[in-house]
SEVEX-936351 format. One record per residue (C-alpha): residue number from 1; chain; y, x, z. Coordinates in pm, whole numbers, plus 32768, in hexadecimal, padded with zeros to 4 digits. Example, Ala and Ser with C-alpha at 12.3 -4.5 7.8 and 13.67 -1.06 7.14 Angstrom:
! residues 2
resi	chain	yy	xx	zz
1	A	7E3E	84CE	830C
2	A	7F96	8557	82CA
This chain:
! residues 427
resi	chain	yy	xx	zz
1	A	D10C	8887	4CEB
2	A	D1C4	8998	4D71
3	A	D1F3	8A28	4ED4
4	A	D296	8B31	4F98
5	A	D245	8BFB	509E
6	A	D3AE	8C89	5119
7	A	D3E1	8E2E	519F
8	A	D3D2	8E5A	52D5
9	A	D461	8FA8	52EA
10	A	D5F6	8F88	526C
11	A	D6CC	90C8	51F4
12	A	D644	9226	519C
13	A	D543	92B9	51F5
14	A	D43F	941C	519D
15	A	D305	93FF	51B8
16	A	D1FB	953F	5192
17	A	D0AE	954A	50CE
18	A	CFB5	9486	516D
19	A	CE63	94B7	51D9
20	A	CE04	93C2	5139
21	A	CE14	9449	4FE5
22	A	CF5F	93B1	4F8D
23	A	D057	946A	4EF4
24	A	D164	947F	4F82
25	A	D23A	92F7	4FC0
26	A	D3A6	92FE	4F2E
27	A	D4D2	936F	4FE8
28	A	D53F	91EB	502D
29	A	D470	9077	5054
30	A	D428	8FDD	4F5C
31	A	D391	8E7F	4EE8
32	A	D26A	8EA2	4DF3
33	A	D200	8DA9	4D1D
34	A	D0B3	8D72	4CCE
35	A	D016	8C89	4BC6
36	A	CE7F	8C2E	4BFD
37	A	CDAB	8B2F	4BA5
38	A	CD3B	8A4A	4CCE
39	A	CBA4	8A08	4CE5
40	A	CAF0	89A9	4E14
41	A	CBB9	8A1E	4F3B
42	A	CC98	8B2E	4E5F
43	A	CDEC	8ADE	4EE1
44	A	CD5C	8B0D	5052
45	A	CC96	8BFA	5017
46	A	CDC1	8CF3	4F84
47	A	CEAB	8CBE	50AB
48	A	CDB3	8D5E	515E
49	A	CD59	8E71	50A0
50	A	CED2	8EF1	5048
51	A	CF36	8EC2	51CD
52	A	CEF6	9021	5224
53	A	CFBC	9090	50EB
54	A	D0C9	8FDB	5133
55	A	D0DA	9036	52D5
56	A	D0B5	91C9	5264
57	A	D1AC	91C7	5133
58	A	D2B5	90A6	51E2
59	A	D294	8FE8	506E
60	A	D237	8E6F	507E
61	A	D15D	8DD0	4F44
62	A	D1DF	8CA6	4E8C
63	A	D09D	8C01	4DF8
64	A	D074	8B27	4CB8
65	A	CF55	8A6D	4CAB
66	A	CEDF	8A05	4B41
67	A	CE0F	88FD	4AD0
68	A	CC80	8969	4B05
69	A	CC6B	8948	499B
70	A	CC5A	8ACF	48EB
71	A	CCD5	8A35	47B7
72	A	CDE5	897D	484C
73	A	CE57	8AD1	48FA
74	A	CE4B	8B99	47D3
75	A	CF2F	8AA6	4704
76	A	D055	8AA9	4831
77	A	D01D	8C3F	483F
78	A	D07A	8C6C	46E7
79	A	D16F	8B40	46F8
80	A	D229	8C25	4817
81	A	D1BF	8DA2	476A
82	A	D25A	8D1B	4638
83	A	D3AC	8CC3	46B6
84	A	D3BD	8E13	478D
85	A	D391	8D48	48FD
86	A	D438	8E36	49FF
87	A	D3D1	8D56	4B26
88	A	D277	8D8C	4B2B
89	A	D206	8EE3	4BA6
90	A	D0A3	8F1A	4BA4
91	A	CFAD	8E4B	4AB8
92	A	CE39	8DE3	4B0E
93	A	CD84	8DDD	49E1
94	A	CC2F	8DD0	4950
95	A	CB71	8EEE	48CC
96	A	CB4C	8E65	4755
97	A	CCEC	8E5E	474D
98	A	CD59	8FEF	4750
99	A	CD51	9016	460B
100	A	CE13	8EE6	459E
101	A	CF1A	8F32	46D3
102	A	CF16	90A7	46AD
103	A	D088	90A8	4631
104	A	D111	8FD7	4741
105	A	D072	90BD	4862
106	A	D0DF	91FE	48E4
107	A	CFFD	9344	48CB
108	A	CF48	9371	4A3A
109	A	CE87	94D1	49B4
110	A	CF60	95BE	4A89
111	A	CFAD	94BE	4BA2
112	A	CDFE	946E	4BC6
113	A	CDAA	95CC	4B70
114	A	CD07	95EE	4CAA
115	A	CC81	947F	4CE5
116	A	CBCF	943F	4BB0
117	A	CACE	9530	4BA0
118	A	CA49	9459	4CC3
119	A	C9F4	9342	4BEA
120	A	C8F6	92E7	4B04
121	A	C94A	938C	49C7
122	A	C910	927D	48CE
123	A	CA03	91D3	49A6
124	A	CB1F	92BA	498A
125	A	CAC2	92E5	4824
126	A	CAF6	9175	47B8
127	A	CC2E	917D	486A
128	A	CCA2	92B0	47A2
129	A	CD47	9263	4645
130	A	CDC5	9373	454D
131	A	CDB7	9462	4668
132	A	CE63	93DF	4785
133	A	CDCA	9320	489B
134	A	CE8B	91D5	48AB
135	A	CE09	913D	49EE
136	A	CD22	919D	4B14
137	A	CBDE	90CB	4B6C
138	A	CBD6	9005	4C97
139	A	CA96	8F86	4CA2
140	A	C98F	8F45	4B6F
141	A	C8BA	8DFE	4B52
142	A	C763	8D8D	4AC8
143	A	C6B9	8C46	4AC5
144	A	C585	8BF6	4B6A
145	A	C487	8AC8	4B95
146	A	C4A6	8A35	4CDB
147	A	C378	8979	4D3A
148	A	C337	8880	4E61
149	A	C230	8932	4F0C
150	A	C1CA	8841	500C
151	A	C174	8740	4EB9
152	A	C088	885A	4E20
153	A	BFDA	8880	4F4E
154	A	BFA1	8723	4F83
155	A	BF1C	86EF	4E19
156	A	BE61	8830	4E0C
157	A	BF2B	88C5	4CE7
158	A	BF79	8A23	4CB5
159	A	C0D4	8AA5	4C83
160	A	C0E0	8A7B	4ADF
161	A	C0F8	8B91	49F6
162	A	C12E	8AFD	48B9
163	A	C212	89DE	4858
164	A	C0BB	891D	47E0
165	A	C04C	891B	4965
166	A	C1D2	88F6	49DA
167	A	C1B9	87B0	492C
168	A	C083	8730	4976
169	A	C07C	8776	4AE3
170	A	C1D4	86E2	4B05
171	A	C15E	859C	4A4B
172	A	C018	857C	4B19
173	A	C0EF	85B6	4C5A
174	A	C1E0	84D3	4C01
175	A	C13A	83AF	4B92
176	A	C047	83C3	4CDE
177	A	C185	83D8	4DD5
178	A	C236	82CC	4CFA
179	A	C0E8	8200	4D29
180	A	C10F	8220	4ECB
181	A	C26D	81AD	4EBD
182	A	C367	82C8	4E46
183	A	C3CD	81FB	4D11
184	A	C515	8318	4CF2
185	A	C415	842F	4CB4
186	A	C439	8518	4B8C
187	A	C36F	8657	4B16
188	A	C475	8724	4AB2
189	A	C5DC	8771	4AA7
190	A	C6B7	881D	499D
191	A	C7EF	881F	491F
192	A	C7F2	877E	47D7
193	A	C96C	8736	478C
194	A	CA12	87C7	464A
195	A	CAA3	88E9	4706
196	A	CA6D	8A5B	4725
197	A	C981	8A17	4839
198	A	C874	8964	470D
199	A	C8B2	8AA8	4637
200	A	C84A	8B65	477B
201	A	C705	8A4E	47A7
202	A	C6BB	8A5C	4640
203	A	C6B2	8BCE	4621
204	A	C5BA	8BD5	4745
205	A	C4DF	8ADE	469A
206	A	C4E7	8B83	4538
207	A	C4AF	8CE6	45A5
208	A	C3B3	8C8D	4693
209	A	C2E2	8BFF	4569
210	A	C311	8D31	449A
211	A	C417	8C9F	43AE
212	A	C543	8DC0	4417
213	A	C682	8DB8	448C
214	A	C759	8CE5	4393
215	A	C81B	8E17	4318
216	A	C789	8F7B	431E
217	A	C7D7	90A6	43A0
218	A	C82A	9126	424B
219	A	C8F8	8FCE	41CE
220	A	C7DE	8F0A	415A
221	A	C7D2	8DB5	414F
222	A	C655	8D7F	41A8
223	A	C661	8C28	428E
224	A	C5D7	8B62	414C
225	A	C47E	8BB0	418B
226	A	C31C	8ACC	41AF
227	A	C305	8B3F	4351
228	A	C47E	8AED	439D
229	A	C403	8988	42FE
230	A	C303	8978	43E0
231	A	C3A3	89F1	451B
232	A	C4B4	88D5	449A
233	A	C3DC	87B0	4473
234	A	C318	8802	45A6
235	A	C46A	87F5	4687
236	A	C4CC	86AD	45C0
237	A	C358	8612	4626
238	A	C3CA	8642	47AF
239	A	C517	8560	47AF
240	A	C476	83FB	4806
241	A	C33C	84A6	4862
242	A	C366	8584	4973
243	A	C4E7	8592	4979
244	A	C5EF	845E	498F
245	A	C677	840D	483D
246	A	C7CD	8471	48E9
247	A	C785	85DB	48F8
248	A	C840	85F3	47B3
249	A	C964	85E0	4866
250	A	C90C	86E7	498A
251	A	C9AF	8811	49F2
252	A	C975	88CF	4B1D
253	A	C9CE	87FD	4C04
254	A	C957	86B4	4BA0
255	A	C7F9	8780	4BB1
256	A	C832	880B	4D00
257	A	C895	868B	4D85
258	A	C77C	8611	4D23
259	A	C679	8744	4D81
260	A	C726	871D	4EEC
261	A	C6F7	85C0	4F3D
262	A	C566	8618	4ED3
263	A	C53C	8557	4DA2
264	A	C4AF	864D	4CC4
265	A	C384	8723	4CB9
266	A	C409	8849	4BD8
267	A	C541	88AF	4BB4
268	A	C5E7	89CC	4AC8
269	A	C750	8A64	4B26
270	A	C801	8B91	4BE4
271	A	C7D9	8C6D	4D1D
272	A	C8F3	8B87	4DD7
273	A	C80B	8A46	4DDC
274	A	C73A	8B1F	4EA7
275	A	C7EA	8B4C	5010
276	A	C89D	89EF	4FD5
277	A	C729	8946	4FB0
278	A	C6C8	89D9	50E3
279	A	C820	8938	51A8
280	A	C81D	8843	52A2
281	A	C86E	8737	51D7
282	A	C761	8760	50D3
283	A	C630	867C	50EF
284	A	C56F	87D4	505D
285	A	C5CF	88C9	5157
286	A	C48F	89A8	5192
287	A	C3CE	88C4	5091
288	A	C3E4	89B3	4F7C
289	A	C3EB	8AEE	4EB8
290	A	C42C	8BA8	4D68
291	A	C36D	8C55	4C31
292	A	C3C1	8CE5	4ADF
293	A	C3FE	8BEA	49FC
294	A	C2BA	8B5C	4926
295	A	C21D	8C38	47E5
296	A	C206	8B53	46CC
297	A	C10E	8B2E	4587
298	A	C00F	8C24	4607
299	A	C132	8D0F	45F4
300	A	C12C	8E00	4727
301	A	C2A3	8E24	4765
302	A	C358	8DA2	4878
303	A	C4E0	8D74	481E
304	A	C600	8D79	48FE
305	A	C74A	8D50	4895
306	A	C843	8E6D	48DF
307	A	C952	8DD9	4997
308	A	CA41	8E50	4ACA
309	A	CBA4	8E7C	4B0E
310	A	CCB0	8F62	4AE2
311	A	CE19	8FAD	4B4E
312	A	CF3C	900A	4A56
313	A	D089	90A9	4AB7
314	A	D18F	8FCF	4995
315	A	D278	90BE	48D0
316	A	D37B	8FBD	493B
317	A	D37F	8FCC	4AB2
318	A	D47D	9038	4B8E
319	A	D3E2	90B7	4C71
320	A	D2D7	91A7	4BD5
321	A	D2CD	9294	4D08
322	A	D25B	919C	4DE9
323	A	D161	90F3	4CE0
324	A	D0CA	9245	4C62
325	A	D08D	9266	4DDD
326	A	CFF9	90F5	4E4F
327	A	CF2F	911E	4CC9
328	A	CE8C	9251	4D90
329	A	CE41	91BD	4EE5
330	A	CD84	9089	4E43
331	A	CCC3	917A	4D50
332	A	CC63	9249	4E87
333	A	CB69	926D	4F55
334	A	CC06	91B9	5087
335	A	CC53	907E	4FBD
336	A	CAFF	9077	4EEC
337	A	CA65	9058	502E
338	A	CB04	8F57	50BA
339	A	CADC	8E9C	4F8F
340	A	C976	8EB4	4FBB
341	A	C941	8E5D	5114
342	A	CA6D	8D57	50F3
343	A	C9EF	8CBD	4FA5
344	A	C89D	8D61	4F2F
345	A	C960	8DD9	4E38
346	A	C899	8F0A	4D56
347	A	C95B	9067	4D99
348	A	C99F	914F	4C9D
349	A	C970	9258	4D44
350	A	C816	9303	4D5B
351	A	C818	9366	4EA1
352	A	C859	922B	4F5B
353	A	C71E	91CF	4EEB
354	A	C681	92AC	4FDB
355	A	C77D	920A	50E9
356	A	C69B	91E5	522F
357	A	C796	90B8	52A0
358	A	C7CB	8FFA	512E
359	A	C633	9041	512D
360	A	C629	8F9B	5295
361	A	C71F	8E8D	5260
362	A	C718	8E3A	50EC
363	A	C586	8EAA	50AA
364	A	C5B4	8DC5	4F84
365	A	C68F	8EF0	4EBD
366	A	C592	8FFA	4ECC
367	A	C4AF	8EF6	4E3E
368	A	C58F	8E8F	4D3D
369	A	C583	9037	4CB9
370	A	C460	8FA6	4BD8
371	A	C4F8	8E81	4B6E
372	A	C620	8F88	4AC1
373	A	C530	9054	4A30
374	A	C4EB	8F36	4960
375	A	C650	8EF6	490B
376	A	C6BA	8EEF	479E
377	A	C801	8F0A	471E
378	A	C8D7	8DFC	4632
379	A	C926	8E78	44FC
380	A	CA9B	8EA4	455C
381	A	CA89	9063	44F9
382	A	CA1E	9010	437F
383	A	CB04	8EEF	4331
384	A	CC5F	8F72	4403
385	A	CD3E	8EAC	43C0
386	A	CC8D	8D6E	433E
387	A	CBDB	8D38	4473
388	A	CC36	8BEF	44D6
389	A	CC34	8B6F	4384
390	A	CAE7	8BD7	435F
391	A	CA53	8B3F	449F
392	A	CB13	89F8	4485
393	A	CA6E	89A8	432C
394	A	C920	8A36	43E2
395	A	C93B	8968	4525
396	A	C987	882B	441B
397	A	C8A0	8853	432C
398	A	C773	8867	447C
399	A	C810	8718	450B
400	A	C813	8677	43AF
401	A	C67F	86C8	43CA
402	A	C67E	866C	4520
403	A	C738	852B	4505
404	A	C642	84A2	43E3
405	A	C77D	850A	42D6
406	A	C670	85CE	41D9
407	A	C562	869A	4219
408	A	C531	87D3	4295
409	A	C4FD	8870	414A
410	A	C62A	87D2	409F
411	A	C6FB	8815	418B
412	A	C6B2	8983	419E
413	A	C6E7	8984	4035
414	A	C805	892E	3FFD
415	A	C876	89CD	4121
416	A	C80C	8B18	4089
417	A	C8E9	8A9D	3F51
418	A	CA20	8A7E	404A
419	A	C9DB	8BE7	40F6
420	A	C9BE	8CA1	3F78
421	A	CAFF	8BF3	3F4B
422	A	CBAC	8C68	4074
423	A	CAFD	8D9C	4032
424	A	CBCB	8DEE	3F1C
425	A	CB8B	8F64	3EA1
426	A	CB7D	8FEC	3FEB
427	A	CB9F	8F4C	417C
């Protein structure tokens, strides 16, 4: 689905260097296009936040909405990349994807000289490949457990630290408010379908135990271990338990639905479930709150998965003046924080964290600073290229174990045979 938001400023036109930080719009109008996945109220929630760019630079947006699925996006990125696309403009991509997109993107070192010393550095540095900085953060993301607060009160139950007392408190809650008539009660909430969002679950679970990070810093292939089998099998014991044997086809938004219409007790997923739980159509507006995620198998790590968004100026456009520009706005300061207060969204840059009005509005994101300390990356730096090939035979070999297709242990196995195969000599 595609639609168009027309100029309303015709013929030619200067405009100077604004305030704002932008730099300064092109001599005439033009149209931008702009491809994004849509999650939760995305689509809405853009229009808003590039109205000011377009009413100071006379430029009007075209926006693309993808489907919410990453791995979906990815696939139609390269689809377009690969056949040189000149009608898209700017690109919003994920941070795992620079270095498998670097070629396609133009070099925004000079342009963000000034801009991206303001951001977390291991942000800028994952978007950096070979030197060049290949797209600008635009806001950075890390899960959380989001727990009904009104239910642990009412049972007596602390908030849990480990995923032992995550699961036992949400079976002991669930079974006693399934006993006084909520028969659509679950524990907890994932997203368990065979897409990059399990490799981002699964990675949680298996580092949280102790068991790594699937592929090491240094290239190693380490996810065959004894705790990753544990942190496995214990996931696989909630589905049927604690969590509806359809959770192995969840994404985001299937979770979200659920969480919102209060049906669950636990949920796991993103910053933007966050202000849209607490709208006026959500049965658990005011009824909850968030944590780190659990510790696992009297490990003392709390995992996070590194996530967040990014924008990228294509080598194809037409119009890179004008994108180089709008790529600036949204990676600035004005745009980060109205992303926050719009959408809770995490900013990327450090000092909007000590924003009196995002603090005010949105007290949820200076909360959420110790949820990111927690965040761990995907192994996307030591395998380049083979990314995606590498976390689509992760993510399938955890549903197999999920699903009852093998154990845990086999399935790591010879998913560790698969990996030294793709290996090859080097990543």
């Amino acid at each position: 689905m595609t639609f168009r938001i027309r100029s309303l400023i015709a013929g030619s036109a200067m405009f100077a260097v604004l305030a704002a930080g932008l730099v300064a719009a092109p001599v005439r109008a033009e149209e931008i296009t702009y491809v994004s996945g849509a999650v939760g109220n995305a689509v809405e929630d853009f229009k808003k936040i590039v109205k000011p760019w377009e009413e100071k630079t006379g430029n009007t947006v075209t926006l693309v909405p993808m489907p919410a699925s990453t791995t979906d996006q990815f696939g139609q990125y390269r689809l377009w990349l690969a056949a040189g696309n000149t009608d898209i403009d700017l690109y919003q991509t994920d941070v795992i994807w620079a270095p498998q997109l670097a070629d396609q993107f133009e070099d925004l070192t000079a342009a963000a000289k000034d801009l991206a010393p303001q951001h977390f550095p291991s942000i800028i540095e994952s978007q950096t490949v070979n030197g060049k900085l290949v797209a600008l953060p635009i806001f950075t993301d890390a899960p959380a457990l989001y727990y009904r607060k009104d239910l642990l009160e009412k049972y007596k139950k602390p908030v849990p630290k480990t995923w032992e007392e995550m699961a036992a408190t949400a079976k002991e809650i669930q079974d006693a408010e399934r006993a006084a008539g909520k028969k659509d009660l679950w524990g907890f909430i994932w997203q368990g379908n065979a897409y990059e969002g399990l490799t981002c679950n699964a990675l949680e679970w298996i580092k949280s135990f102790g068991g790594g990070q699937v592929v090491e810093a240094d290239g190693t292939i380490s996810v065959n271990n004894e705790k990753a089998v544990a942190a496995l099998e214990a996931a696989k014991s909630w589905v049927g338990t604690i969590s509806p044997p359809g959770v192995l086809s969840y994404q985001e938004e299937e979770a979200r639905g659920l969480w919102q219409t209060g049906n669950a007790v636990f949920m796991r997923n993103w910053p933007y479930a966050y202000t849209l739980g607490n709208g006026a159509d959500s049965a658990v507006k005011g009824l909850f709150d968030v944590t780190t995620l659990p510790t696992g198998g009297g490990n003392d790590t709390s995992a996070a998965t590194l996530g967040g968004w990014n924008v990228a100026v294509s080598k194809y456009s037409k119009h890179k003046d004008a994108a180089i520009s709008l790529a600036l706005y949204l990676a600035g300061p004005e745009a980060q924080k109205q992303r926050a207060l719009i959408a809770s969204n995490l900013p990327t840059i450090q000092s909007l964290y000590d924003d009196k009005e995002i603090a005010e509005k949105q007290p949820i994101i200076p909360q959420w600073k110790d949820v990111f300390l927690q965040a761990v990356p995907r192994p996307s730096a030591p395998t380049k290229g083979k990314y995606n090939e590498v976390s689509a035979k992760f993510w399938s070999s955890v549903h197999d174990t999920l699903a009852g297709k093998g154990t845990a242990a086999e399935n790591l196995e010879m998913l560790e045979a698969d990996l030294d195969e793709l290996k090859g000599s080097a990543w």
